[in-house]
mmCIF entry with sequence, helices, sheets and N, C-alpha, C, O atoms, coordinates in Angstrom:
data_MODEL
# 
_entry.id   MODEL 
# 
_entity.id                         1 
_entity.type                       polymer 
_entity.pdbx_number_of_molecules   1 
# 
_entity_poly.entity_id                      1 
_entity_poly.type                           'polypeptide(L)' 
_entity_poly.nstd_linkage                   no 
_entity_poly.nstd_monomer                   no 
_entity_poly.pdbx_seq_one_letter_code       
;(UNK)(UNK)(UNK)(UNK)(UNK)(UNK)(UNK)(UNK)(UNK)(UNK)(UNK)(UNK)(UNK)(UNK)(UNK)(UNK)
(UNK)(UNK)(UNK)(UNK)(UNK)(UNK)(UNK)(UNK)(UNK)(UNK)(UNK)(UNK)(UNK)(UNK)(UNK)(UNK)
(UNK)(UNK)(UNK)(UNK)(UNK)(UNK)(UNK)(UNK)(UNK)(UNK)(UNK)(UNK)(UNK)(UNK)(UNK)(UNK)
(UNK)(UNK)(UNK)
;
_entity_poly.pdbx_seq_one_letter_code_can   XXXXXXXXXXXXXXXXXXXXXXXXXXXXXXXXXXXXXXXXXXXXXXXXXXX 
_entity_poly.pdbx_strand_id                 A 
# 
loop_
_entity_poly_seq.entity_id 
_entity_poly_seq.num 
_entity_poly_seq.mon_id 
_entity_poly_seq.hetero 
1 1  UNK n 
1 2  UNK n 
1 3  UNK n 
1 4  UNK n 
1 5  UNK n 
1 6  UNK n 
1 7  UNK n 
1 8  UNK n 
1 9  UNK n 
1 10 UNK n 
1 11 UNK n 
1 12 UNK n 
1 13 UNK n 
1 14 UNK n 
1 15 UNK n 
1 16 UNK n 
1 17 UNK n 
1 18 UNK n 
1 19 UNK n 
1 20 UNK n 
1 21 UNK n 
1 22 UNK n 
1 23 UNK n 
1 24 UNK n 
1 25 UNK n 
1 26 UNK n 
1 27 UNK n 
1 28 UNK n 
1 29 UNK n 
1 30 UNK n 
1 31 UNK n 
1 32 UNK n 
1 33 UNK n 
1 34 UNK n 
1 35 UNK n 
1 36 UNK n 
1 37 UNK n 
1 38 UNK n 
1 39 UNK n 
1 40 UNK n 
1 41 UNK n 
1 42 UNK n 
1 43 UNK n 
1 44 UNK n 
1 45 UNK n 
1 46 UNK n 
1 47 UNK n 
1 48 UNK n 
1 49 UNK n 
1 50 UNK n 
1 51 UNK n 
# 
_struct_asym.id          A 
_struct_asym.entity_id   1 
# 
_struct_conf.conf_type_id            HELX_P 
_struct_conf.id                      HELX_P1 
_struct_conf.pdbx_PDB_helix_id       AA1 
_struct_conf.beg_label_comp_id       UNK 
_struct_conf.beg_label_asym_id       A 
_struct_conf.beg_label_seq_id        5 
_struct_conf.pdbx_beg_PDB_ins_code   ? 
_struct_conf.end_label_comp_id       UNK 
_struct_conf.end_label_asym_id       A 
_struct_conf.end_label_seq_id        29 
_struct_conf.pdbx_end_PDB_ins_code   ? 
_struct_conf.beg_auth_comp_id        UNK 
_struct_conf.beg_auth_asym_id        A 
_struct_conf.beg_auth_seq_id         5 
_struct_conf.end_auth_comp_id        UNK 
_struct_conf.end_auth_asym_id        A 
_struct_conf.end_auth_seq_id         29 
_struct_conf.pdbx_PDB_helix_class    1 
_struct_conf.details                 ? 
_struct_conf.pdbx_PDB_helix_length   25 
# 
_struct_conf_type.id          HELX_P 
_struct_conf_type.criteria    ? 
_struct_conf_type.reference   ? 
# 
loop_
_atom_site.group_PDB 
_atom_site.id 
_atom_site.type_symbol 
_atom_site.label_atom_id 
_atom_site.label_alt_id 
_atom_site.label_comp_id 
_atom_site.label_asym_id 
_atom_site.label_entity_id 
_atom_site.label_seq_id 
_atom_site.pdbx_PDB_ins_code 
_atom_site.Cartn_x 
_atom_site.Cartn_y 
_atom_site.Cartn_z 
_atom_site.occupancy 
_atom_site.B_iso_or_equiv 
_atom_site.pdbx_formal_charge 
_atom_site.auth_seq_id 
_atom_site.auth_comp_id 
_atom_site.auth_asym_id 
_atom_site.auth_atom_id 
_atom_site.pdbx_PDB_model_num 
ATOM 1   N N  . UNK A 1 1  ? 0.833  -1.186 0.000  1.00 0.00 ? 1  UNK A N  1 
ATOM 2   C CA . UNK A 1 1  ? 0.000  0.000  0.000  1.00 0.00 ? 1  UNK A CA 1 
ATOM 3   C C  . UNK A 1 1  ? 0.878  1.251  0.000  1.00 0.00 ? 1  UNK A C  1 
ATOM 4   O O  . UNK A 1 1  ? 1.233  1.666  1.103  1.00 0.00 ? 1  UNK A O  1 
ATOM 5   N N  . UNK A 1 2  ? 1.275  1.907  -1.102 1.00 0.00 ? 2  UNK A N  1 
ATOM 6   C CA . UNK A 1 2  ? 2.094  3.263  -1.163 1.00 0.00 ? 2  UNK A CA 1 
ATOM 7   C C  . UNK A 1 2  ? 1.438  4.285  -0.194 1.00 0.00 ? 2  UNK A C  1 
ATOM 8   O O  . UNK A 1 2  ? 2.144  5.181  0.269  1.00 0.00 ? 2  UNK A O  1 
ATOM 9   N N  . UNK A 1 3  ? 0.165  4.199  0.127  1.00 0.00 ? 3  UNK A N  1 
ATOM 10  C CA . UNK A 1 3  ? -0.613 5.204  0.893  1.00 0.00 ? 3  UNK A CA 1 
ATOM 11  C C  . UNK A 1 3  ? 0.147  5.437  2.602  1.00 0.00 ? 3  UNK A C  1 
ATOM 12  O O  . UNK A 1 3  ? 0.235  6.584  3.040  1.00 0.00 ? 3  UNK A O  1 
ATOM 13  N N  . UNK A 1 4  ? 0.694  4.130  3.516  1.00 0.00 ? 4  UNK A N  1 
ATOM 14  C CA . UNK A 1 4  ? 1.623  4.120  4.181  1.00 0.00 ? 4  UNK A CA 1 
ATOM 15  C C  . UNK A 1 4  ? 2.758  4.700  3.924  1.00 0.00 ? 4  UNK A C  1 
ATOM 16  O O  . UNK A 1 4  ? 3.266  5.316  4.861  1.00 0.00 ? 4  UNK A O  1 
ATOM 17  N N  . UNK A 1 5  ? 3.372  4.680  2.799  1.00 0.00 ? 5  UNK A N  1 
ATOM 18  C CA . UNK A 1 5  ? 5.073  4.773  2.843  1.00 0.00 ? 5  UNK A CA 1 
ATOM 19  C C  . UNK A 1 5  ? 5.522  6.423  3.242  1.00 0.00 ? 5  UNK A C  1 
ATOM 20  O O  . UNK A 1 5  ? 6.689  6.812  3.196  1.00 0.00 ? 5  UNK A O  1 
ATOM 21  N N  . UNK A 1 6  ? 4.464  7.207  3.598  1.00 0.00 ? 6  UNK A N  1 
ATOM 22  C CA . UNK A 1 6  ? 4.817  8.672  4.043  1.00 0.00 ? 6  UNK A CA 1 
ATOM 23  C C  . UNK A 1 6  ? 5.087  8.711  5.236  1.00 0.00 ? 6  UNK A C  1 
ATOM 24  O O  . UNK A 1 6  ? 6.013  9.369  5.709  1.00 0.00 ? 6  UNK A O  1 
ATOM 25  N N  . UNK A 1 7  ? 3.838  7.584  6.250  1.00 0.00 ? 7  UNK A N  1 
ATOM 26  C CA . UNK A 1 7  ? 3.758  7.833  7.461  1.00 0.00 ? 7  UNK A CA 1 
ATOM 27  C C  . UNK A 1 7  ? 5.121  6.895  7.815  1.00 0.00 ? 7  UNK A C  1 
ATOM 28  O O  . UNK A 1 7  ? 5.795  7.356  8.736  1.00 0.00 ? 7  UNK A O  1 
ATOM 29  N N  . UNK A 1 8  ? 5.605  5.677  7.226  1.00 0.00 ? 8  UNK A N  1 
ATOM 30  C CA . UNK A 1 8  ? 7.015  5.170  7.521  1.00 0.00 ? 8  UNK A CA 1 
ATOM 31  C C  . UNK A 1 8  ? 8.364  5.691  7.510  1.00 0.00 ? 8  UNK A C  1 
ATOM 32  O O  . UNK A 1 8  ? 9.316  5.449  8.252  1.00 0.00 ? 8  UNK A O  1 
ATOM 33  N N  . UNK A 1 9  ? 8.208  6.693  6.203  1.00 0.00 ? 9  UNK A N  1 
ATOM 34  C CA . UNK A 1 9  ? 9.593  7.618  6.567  1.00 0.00 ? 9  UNK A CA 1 
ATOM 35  C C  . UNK A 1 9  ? 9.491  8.907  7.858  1.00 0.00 ? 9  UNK A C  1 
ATOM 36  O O  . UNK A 1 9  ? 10.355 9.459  8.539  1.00 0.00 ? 9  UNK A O  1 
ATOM 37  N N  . UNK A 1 10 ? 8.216  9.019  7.790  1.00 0.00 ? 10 UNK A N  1 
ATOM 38  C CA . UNK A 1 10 ? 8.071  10.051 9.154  1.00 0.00 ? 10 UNK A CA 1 
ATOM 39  C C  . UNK A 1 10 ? 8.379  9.670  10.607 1.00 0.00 ? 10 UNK A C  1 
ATOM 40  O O  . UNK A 1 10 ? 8.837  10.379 11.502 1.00 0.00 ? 10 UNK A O  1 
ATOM 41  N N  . UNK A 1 11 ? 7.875  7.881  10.632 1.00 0.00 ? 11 UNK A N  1 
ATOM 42  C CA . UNK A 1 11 ? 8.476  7.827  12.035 1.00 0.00 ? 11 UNK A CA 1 
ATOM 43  C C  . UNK A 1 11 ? 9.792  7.579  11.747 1.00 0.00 ? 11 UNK A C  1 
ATOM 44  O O  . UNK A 1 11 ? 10.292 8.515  12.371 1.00 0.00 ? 11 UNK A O  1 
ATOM 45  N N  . UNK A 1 12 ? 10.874 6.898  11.171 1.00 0.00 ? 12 UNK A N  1 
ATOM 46  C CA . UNK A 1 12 ? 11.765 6.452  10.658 1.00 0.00 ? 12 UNK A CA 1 
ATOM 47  C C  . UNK A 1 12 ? 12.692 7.755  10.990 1.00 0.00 ? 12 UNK A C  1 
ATOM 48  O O  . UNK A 1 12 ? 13.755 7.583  11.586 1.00 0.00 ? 12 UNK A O  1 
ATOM 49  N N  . UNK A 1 13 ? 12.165 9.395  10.496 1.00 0.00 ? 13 UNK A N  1 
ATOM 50  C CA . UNK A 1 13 ? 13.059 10.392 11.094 1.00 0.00 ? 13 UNK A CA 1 
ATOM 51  C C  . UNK A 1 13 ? 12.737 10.910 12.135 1.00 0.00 ? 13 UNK A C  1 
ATOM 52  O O  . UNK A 1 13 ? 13.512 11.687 12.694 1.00 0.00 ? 13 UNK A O  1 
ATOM 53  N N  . UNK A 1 14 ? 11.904 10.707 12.489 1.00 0.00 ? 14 UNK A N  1 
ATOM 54  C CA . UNK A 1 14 ? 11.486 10.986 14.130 1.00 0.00 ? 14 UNK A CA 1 
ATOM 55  C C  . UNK A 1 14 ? 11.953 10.205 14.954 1.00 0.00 ? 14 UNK A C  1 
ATOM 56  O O  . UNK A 1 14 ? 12.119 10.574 16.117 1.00 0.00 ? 14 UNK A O  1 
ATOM 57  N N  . UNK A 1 15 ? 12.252 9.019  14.565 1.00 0.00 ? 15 UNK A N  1 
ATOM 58  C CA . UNK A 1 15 ? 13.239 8.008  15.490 1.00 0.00 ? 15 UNK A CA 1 
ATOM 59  C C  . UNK A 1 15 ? 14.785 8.570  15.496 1.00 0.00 ? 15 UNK A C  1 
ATOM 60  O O  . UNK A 1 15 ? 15.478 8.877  16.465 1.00 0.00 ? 15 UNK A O  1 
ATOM 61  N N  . UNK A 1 16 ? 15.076 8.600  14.185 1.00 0.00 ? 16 UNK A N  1 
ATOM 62  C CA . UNK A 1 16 ? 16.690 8.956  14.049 1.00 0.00 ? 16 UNK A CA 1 
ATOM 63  C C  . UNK A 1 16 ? 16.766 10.492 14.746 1.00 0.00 ? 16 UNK A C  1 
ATOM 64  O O  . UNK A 1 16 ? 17.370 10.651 15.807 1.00 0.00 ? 16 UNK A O  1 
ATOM 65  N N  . UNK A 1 17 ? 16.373 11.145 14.337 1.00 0.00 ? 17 UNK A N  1 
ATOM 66  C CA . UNK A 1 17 ? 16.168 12.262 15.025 1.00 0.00 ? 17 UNK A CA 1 
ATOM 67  C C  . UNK A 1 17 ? 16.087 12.327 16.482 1.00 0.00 ? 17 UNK A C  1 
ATOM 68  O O  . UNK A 1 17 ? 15.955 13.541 16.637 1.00 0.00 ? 17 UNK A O  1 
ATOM 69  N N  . UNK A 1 18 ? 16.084 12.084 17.036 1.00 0.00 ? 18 UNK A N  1 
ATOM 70  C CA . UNK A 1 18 ? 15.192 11.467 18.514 1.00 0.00 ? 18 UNK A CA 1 
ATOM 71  C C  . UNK A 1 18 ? 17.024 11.271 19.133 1.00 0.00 ? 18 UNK A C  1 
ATOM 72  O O  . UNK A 1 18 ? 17.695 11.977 19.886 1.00 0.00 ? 18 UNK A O  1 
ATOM 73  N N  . UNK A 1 19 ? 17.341 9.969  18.382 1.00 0.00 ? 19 UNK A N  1 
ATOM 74  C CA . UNK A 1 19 ? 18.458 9.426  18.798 1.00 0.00 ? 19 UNK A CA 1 
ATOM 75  C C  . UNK A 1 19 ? 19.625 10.657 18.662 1.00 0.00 ? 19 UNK A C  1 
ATOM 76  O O  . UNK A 1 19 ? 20.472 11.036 19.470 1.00 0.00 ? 19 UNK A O  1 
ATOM 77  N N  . UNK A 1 20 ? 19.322 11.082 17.384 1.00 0.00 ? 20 UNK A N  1 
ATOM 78  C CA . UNK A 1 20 ? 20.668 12.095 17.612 1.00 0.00 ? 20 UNK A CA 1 
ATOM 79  C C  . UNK A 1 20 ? 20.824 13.025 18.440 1.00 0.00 ? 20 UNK A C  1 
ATOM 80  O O  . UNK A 1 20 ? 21.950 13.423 18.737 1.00 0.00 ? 20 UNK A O  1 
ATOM 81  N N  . UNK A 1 21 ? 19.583 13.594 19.018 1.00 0.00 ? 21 UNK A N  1 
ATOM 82  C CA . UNK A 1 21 ? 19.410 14.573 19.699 1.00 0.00 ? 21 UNK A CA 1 
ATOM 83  C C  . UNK A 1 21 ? 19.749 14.088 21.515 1.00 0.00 ? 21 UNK A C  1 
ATOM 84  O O  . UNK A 1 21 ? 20.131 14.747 22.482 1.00 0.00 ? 21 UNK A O  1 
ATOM 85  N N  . UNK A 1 22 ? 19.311 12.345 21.291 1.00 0.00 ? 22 UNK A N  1 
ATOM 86  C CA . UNK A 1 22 ? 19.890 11.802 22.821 1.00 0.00 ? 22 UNK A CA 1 
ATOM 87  C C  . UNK A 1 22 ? 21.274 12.132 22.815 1.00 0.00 ? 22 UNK A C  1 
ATOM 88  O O  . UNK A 1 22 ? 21.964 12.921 23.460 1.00 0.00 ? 22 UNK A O  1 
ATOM 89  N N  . UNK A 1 23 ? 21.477 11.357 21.960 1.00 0.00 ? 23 UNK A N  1 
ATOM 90  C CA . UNK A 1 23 ? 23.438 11.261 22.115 1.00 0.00 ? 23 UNK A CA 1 
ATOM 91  C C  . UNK A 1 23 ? 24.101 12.939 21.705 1.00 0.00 ? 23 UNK A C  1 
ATOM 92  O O  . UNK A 1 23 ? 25.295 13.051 21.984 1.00 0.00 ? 23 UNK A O  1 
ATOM 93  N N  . UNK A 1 24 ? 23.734 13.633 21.366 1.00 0.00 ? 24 UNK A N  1 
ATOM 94  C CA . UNK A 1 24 ? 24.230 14.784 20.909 1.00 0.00 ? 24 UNK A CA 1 
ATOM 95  C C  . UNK A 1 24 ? 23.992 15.545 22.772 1.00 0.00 ? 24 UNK A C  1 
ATOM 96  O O  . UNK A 1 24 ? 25.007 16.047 23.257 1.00 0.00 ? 24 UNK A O  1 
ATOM 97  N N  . UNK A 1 25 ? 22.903 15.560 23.496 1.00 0.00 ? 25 UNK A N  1 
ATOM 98  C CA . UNK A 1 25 ? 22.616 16.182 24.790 1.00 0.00 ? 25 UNK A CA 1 
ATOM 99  C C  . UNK A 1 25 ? 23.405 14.939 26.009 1.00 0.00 ? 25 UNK A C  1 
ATOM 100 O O  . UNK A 1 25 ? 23.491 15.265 27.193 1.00 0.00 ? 25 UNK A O  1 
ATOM 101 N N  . UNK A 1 26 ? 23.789 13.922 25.657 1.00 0.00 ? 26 UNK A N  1 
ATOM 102 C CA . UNK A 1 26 ? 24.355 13.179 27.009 1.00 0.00 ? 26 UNK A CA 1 
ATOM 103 C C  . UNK A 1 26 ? 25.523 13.305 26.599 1.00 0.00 ? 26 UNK A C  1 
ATOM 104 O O  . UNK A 1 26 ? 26.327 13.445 27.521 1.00 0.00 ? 26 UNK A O  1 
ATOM 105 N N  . UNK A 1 27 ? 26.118 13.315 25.212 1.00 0.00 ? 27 UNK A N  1 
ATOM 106 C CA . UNK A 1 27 ? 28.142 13.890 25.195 1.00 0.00 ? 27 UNK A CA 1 
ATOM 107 C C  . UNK A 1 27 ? 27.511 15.565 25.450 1.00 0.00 ? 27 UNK A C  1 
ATOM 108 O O  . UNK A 1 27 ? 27.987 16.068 24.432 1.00 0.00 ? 27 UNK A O  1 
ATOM 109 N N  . UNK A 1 28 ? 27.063 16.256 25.866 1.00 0.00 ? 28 UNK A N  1 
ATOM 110 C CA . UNK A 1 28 ? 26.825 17.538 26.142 1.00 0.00 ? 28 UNK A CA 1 
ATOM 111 C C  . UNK A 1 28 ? 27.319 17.571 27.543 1.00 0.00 ? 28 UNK A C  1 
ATOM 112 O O  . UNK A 1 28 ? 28.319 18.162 27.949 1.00 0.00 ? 28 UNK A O  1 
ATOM 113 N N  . UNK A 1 29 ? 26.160 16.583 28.481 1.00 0.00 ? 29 UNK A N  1 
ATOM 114 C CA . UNK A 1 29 ? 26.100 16.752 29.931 1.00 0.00 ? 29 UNK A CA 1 
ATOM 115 C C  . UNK A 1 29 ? 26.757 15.814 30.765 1.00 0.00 ? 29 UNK A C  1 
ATOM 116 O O  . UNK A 1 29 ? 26.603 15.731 31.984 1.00 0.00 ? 29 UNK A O  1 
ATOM 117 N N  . UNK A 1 30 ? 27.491 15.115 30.068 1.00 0.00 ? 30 UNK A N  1 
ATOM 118 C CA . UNK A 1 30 ? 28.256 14.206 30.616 1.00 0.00 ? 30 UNK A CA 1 
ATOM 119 C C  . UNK A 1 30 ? 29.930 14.434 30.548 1.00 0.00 ? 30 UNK A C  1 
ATOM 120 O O  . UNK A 1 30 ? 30.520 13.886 31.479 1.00 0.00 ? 30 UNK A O  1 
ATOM 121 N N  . UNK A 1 31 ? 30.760 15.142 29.611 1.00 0.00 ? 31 UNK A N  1 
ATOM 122 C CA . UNK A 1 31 ? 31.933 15.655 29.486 1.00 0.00 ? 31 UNK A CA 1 
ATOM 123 C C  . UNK A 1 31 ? 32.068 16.364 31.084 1.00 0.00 ? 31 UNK A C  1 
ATOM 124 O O  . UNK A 1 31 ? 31.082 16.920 31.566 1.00 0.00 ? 31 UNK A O  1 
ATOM 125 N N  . UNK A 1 32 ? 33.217 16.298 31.755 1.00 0.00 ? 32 UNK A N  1 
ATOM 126 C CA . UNK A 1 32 ? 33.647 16.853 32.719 1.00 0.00 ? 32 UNK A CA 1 
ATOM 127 C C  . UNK A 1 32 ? 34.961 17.579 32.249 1.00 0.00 ? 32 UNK A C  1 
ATOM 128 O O  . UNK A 1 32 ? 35.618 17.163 31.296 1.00 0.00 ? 32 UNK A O  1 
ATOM 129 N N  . UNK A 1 33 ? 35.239 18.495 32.852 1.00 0.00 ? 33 UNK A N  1 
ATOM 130 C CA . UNK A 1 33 ? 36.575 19.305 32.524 1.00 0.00 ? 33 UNK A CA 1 
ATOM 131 C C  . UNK A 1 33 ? 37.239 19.245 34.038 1.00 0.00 ? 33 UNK A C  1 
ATOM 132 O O  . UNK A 1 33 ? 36.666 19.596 35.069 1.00 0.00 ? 33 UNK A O  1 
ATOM 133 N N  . UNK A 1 34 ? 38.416 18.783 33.944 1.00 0.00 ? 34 UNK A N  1 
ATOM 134 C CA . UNK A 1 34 ? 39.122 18.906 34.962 1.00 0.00 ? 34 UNK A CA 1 
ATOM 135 C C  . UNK A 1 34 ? 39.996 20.253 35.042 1.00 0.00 ? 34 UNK A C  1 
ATOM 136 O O  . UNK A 1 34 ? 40.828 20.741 34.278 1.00 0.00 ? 34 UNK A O  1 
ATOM 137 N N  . UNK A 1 35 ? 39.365 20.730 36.517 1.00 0.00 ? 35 UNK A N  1 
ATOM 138 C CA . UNK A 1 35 ? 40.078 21.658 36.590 1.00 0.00 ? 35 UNK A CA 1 
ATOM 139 C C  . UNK A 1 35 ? 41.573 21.954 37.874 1.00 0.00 ? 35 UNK A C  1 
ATOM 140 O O  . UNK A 1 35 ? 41.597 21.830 39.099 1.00 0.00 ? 35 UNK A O  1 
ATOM 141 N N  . UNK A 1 36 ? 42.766 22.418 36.773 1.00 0.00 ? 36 UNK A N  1 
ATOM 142 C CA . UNK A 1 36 ? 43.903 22.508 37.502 1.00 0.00 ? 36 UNK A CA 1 
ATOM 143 C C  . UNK A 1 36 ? 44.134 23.829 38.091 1.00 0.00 ? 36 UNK A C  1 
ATOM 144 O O  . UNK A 1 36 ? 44.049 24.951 37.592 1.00 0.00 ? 36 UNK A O  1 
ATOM 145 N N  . UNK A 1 37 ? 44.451 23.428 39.290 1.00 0.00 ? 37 UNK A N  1 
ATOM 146 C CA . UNK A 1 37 ? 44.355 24.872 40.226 1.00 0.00 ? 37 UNK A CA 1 
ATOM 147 C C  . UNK A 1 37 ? 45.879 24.750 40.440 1.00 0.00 ? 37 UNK A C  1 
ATOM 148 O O  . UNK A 1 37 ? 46.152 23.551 40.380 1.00 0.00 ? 37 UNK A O  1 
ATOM 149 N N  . UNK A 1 38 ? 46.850 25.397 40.637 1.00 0.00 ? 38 UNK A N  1 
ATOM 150 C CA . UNK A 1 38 ? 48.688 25.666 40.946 1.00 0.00 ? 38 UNK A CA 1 
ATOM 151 C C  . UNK A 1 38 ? 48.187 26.576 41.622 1.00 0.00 ? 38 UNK A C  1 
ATOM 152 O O  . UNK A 1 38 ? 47.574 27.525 41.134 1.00 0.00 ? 38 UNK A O  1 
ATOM 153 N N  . UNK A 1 39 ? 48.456 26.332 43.234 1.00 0.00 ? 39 UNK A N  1 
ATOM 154 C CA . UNK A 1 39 ? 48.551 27.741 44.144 1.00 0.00 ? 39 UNK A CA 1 
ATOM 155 C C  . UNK A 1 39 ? 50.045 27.802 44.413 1.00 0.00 ? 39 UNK A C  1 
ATOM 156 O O  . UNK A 1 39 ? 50.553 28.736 45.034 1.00 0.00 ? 39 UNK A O  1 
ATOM 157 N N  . UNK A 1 40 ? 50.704 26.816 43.945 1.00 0.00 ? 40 UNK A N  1 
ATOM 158 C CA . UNK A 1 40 ? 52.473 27.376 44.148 1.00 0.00 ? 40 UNK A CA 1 
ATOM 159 C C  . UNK A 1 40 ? 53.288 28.019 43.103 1.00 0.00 ? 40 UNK A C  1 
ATOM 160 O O  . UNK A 1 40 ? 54.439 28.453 43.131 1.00 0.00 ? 40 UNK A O  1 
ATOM 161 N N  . UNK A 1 41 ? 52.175 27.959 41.940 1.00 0.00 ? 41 UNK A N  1 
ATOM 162 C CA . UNK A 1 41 ? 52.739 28.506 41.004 1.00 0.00 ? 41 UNK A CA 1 
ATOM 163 C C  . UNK A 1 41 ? 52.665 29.817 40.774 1.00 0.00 ? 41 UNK A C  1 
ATOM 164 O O  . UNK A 1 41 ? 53.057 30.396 39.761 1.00 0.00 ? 41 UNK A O  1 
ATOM 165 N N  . UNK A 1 42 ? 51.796 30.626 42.400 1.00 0.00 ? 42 UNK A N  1 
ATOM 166 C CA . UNK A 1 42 ? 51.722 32.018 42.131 1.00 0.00 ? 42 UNK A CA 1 
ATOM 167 C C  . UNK A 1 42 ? 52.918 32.569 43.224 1.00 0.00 ? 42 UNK A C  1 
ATOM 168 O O  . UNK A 1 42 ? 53.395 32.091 44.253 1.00 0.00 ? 42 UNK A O  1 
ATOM 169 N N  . UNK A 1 43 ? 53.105 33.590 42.600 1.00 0.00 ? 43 UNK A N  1 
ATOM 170 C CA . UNK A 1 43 ? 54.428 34.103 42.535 1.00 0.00 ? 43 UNK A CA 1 
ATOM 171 C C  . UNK A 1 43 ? 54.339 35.388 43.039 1.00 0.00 ? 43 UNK A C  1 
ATOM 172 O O  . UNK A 1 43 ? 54.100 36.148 42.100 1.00 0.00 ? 43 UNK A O  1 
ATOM 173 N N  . UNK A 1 44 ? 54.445 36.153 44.398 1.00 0.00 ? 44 UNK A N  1 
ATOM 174 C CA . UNK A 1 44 ? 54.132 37.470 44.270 1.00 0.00 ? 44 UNK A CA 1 
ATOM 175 C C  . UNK A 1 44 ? 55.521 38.020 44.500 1.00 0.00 ? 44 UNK A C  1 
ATOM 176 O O  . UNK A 1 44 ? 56.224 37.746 45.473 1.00 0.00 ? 44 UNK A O  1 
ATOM 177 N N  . UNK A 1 45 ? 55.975 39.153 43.099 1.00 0.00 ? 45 UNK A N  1 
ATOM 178 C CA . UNK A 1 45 ? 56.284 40.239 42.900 1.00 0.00 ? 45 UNK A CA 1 
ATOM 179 C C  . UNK A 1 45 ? 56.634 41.846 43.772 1.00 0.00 ? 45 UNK A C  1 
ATOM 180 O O  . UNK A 1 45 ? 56.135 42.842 43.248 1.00 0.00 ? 45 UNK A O  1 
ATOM 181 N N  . UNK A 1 46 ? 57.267 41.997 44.745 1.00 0.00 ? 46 UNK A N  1 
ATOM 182 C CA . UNK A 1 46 ? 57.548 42.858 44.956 1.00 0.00 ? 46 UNK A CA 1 
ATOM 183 C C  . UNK A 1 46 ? 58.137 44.072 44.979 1.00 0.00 ? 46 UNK A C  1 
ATOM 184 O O  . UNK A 1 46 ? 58.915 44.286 45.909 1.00 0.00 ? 46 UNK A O  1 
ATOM 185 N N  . UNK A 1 47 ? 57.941 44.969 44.130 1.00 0.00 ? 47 UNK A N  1 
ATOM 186 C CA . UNK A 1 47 ? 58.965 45.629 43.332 1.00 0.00 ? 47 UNK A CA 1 
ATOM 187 C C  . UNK A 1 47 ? 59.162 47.153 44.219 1.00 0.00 ? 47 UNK A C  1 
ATOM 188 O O  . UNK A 1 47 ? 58.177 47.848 43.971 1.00 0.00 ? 47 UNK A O  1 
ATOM 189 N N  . UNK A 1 48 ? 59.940 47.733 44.984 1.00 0.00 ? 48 UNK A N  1 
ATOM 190 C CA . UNK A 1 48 ? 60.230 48.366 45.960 1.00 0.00 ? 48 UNK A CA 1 
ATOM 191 C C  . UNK A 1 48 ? 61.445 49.467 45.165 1.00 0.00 ? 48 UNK A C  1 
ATOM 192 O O  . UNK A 1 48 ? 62.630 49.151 45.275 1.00 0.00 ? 48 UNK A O  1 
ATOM 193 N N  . UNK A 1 49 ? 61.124 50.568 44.488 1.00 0.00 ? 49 UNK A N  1 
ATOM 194 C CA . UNK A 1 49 ? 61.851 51.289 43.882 1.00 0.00 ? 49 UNK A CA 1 
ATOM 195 C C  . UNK A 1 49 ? 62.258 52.610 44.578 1.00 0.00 ? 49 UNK A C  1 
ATOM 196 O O  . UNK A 1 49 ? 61.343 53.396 44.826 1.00 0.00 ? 49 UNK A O  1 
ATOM 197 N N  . UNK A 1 50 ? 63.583 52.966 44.940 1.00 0.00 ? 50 UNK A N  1 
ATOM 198 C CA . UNK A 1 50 ? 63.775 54.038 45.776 1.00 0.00 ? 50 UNK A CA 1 
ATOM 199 C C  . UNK A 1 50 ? 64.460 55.162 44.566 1.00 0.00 ? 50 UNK A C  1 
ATOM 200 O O  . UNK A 1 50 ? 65.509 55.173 43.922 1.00 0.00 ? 50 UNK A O  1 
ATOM 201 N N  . UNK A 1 51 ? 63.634 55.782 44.627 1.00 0.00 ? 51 UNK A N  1 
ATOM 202 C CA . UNK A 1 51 ? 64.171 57.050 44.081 1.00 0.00 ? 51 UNK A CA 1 
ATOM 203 C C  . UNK A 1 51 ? 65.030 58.070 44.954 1.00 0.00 ? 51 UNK A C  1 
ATOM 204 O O  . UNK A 1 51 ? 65.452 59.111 44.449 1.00 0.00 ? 51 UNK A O  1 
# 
């Protein structure tokens, strides 16, 4: 019945669609960034100029 074959590609991208949009939002919210903090790597500068 060709009268179906509209409503089959419609769910067909509503499925794929669906999926990309899962996996595209959980590598979104799931990546962590590690963050490096060096508190010995700060260095304070004292520069004491006598005129």
């Amino acid at each position: 019945m060709p009268q179906m074959m509209p409503l089959n590609w419609l769910t067909l991208m509503i499925y794929f669609l669906s999926i990309f949009l899962l996996f595209n939002i959980m590598n979104y919210y799931i990546f962590f960034y590690n963050f490096k903090v060096n508190k010995k790597m700060k260095k304070n500068i004292n520069l004491n100029w006598k005129w």
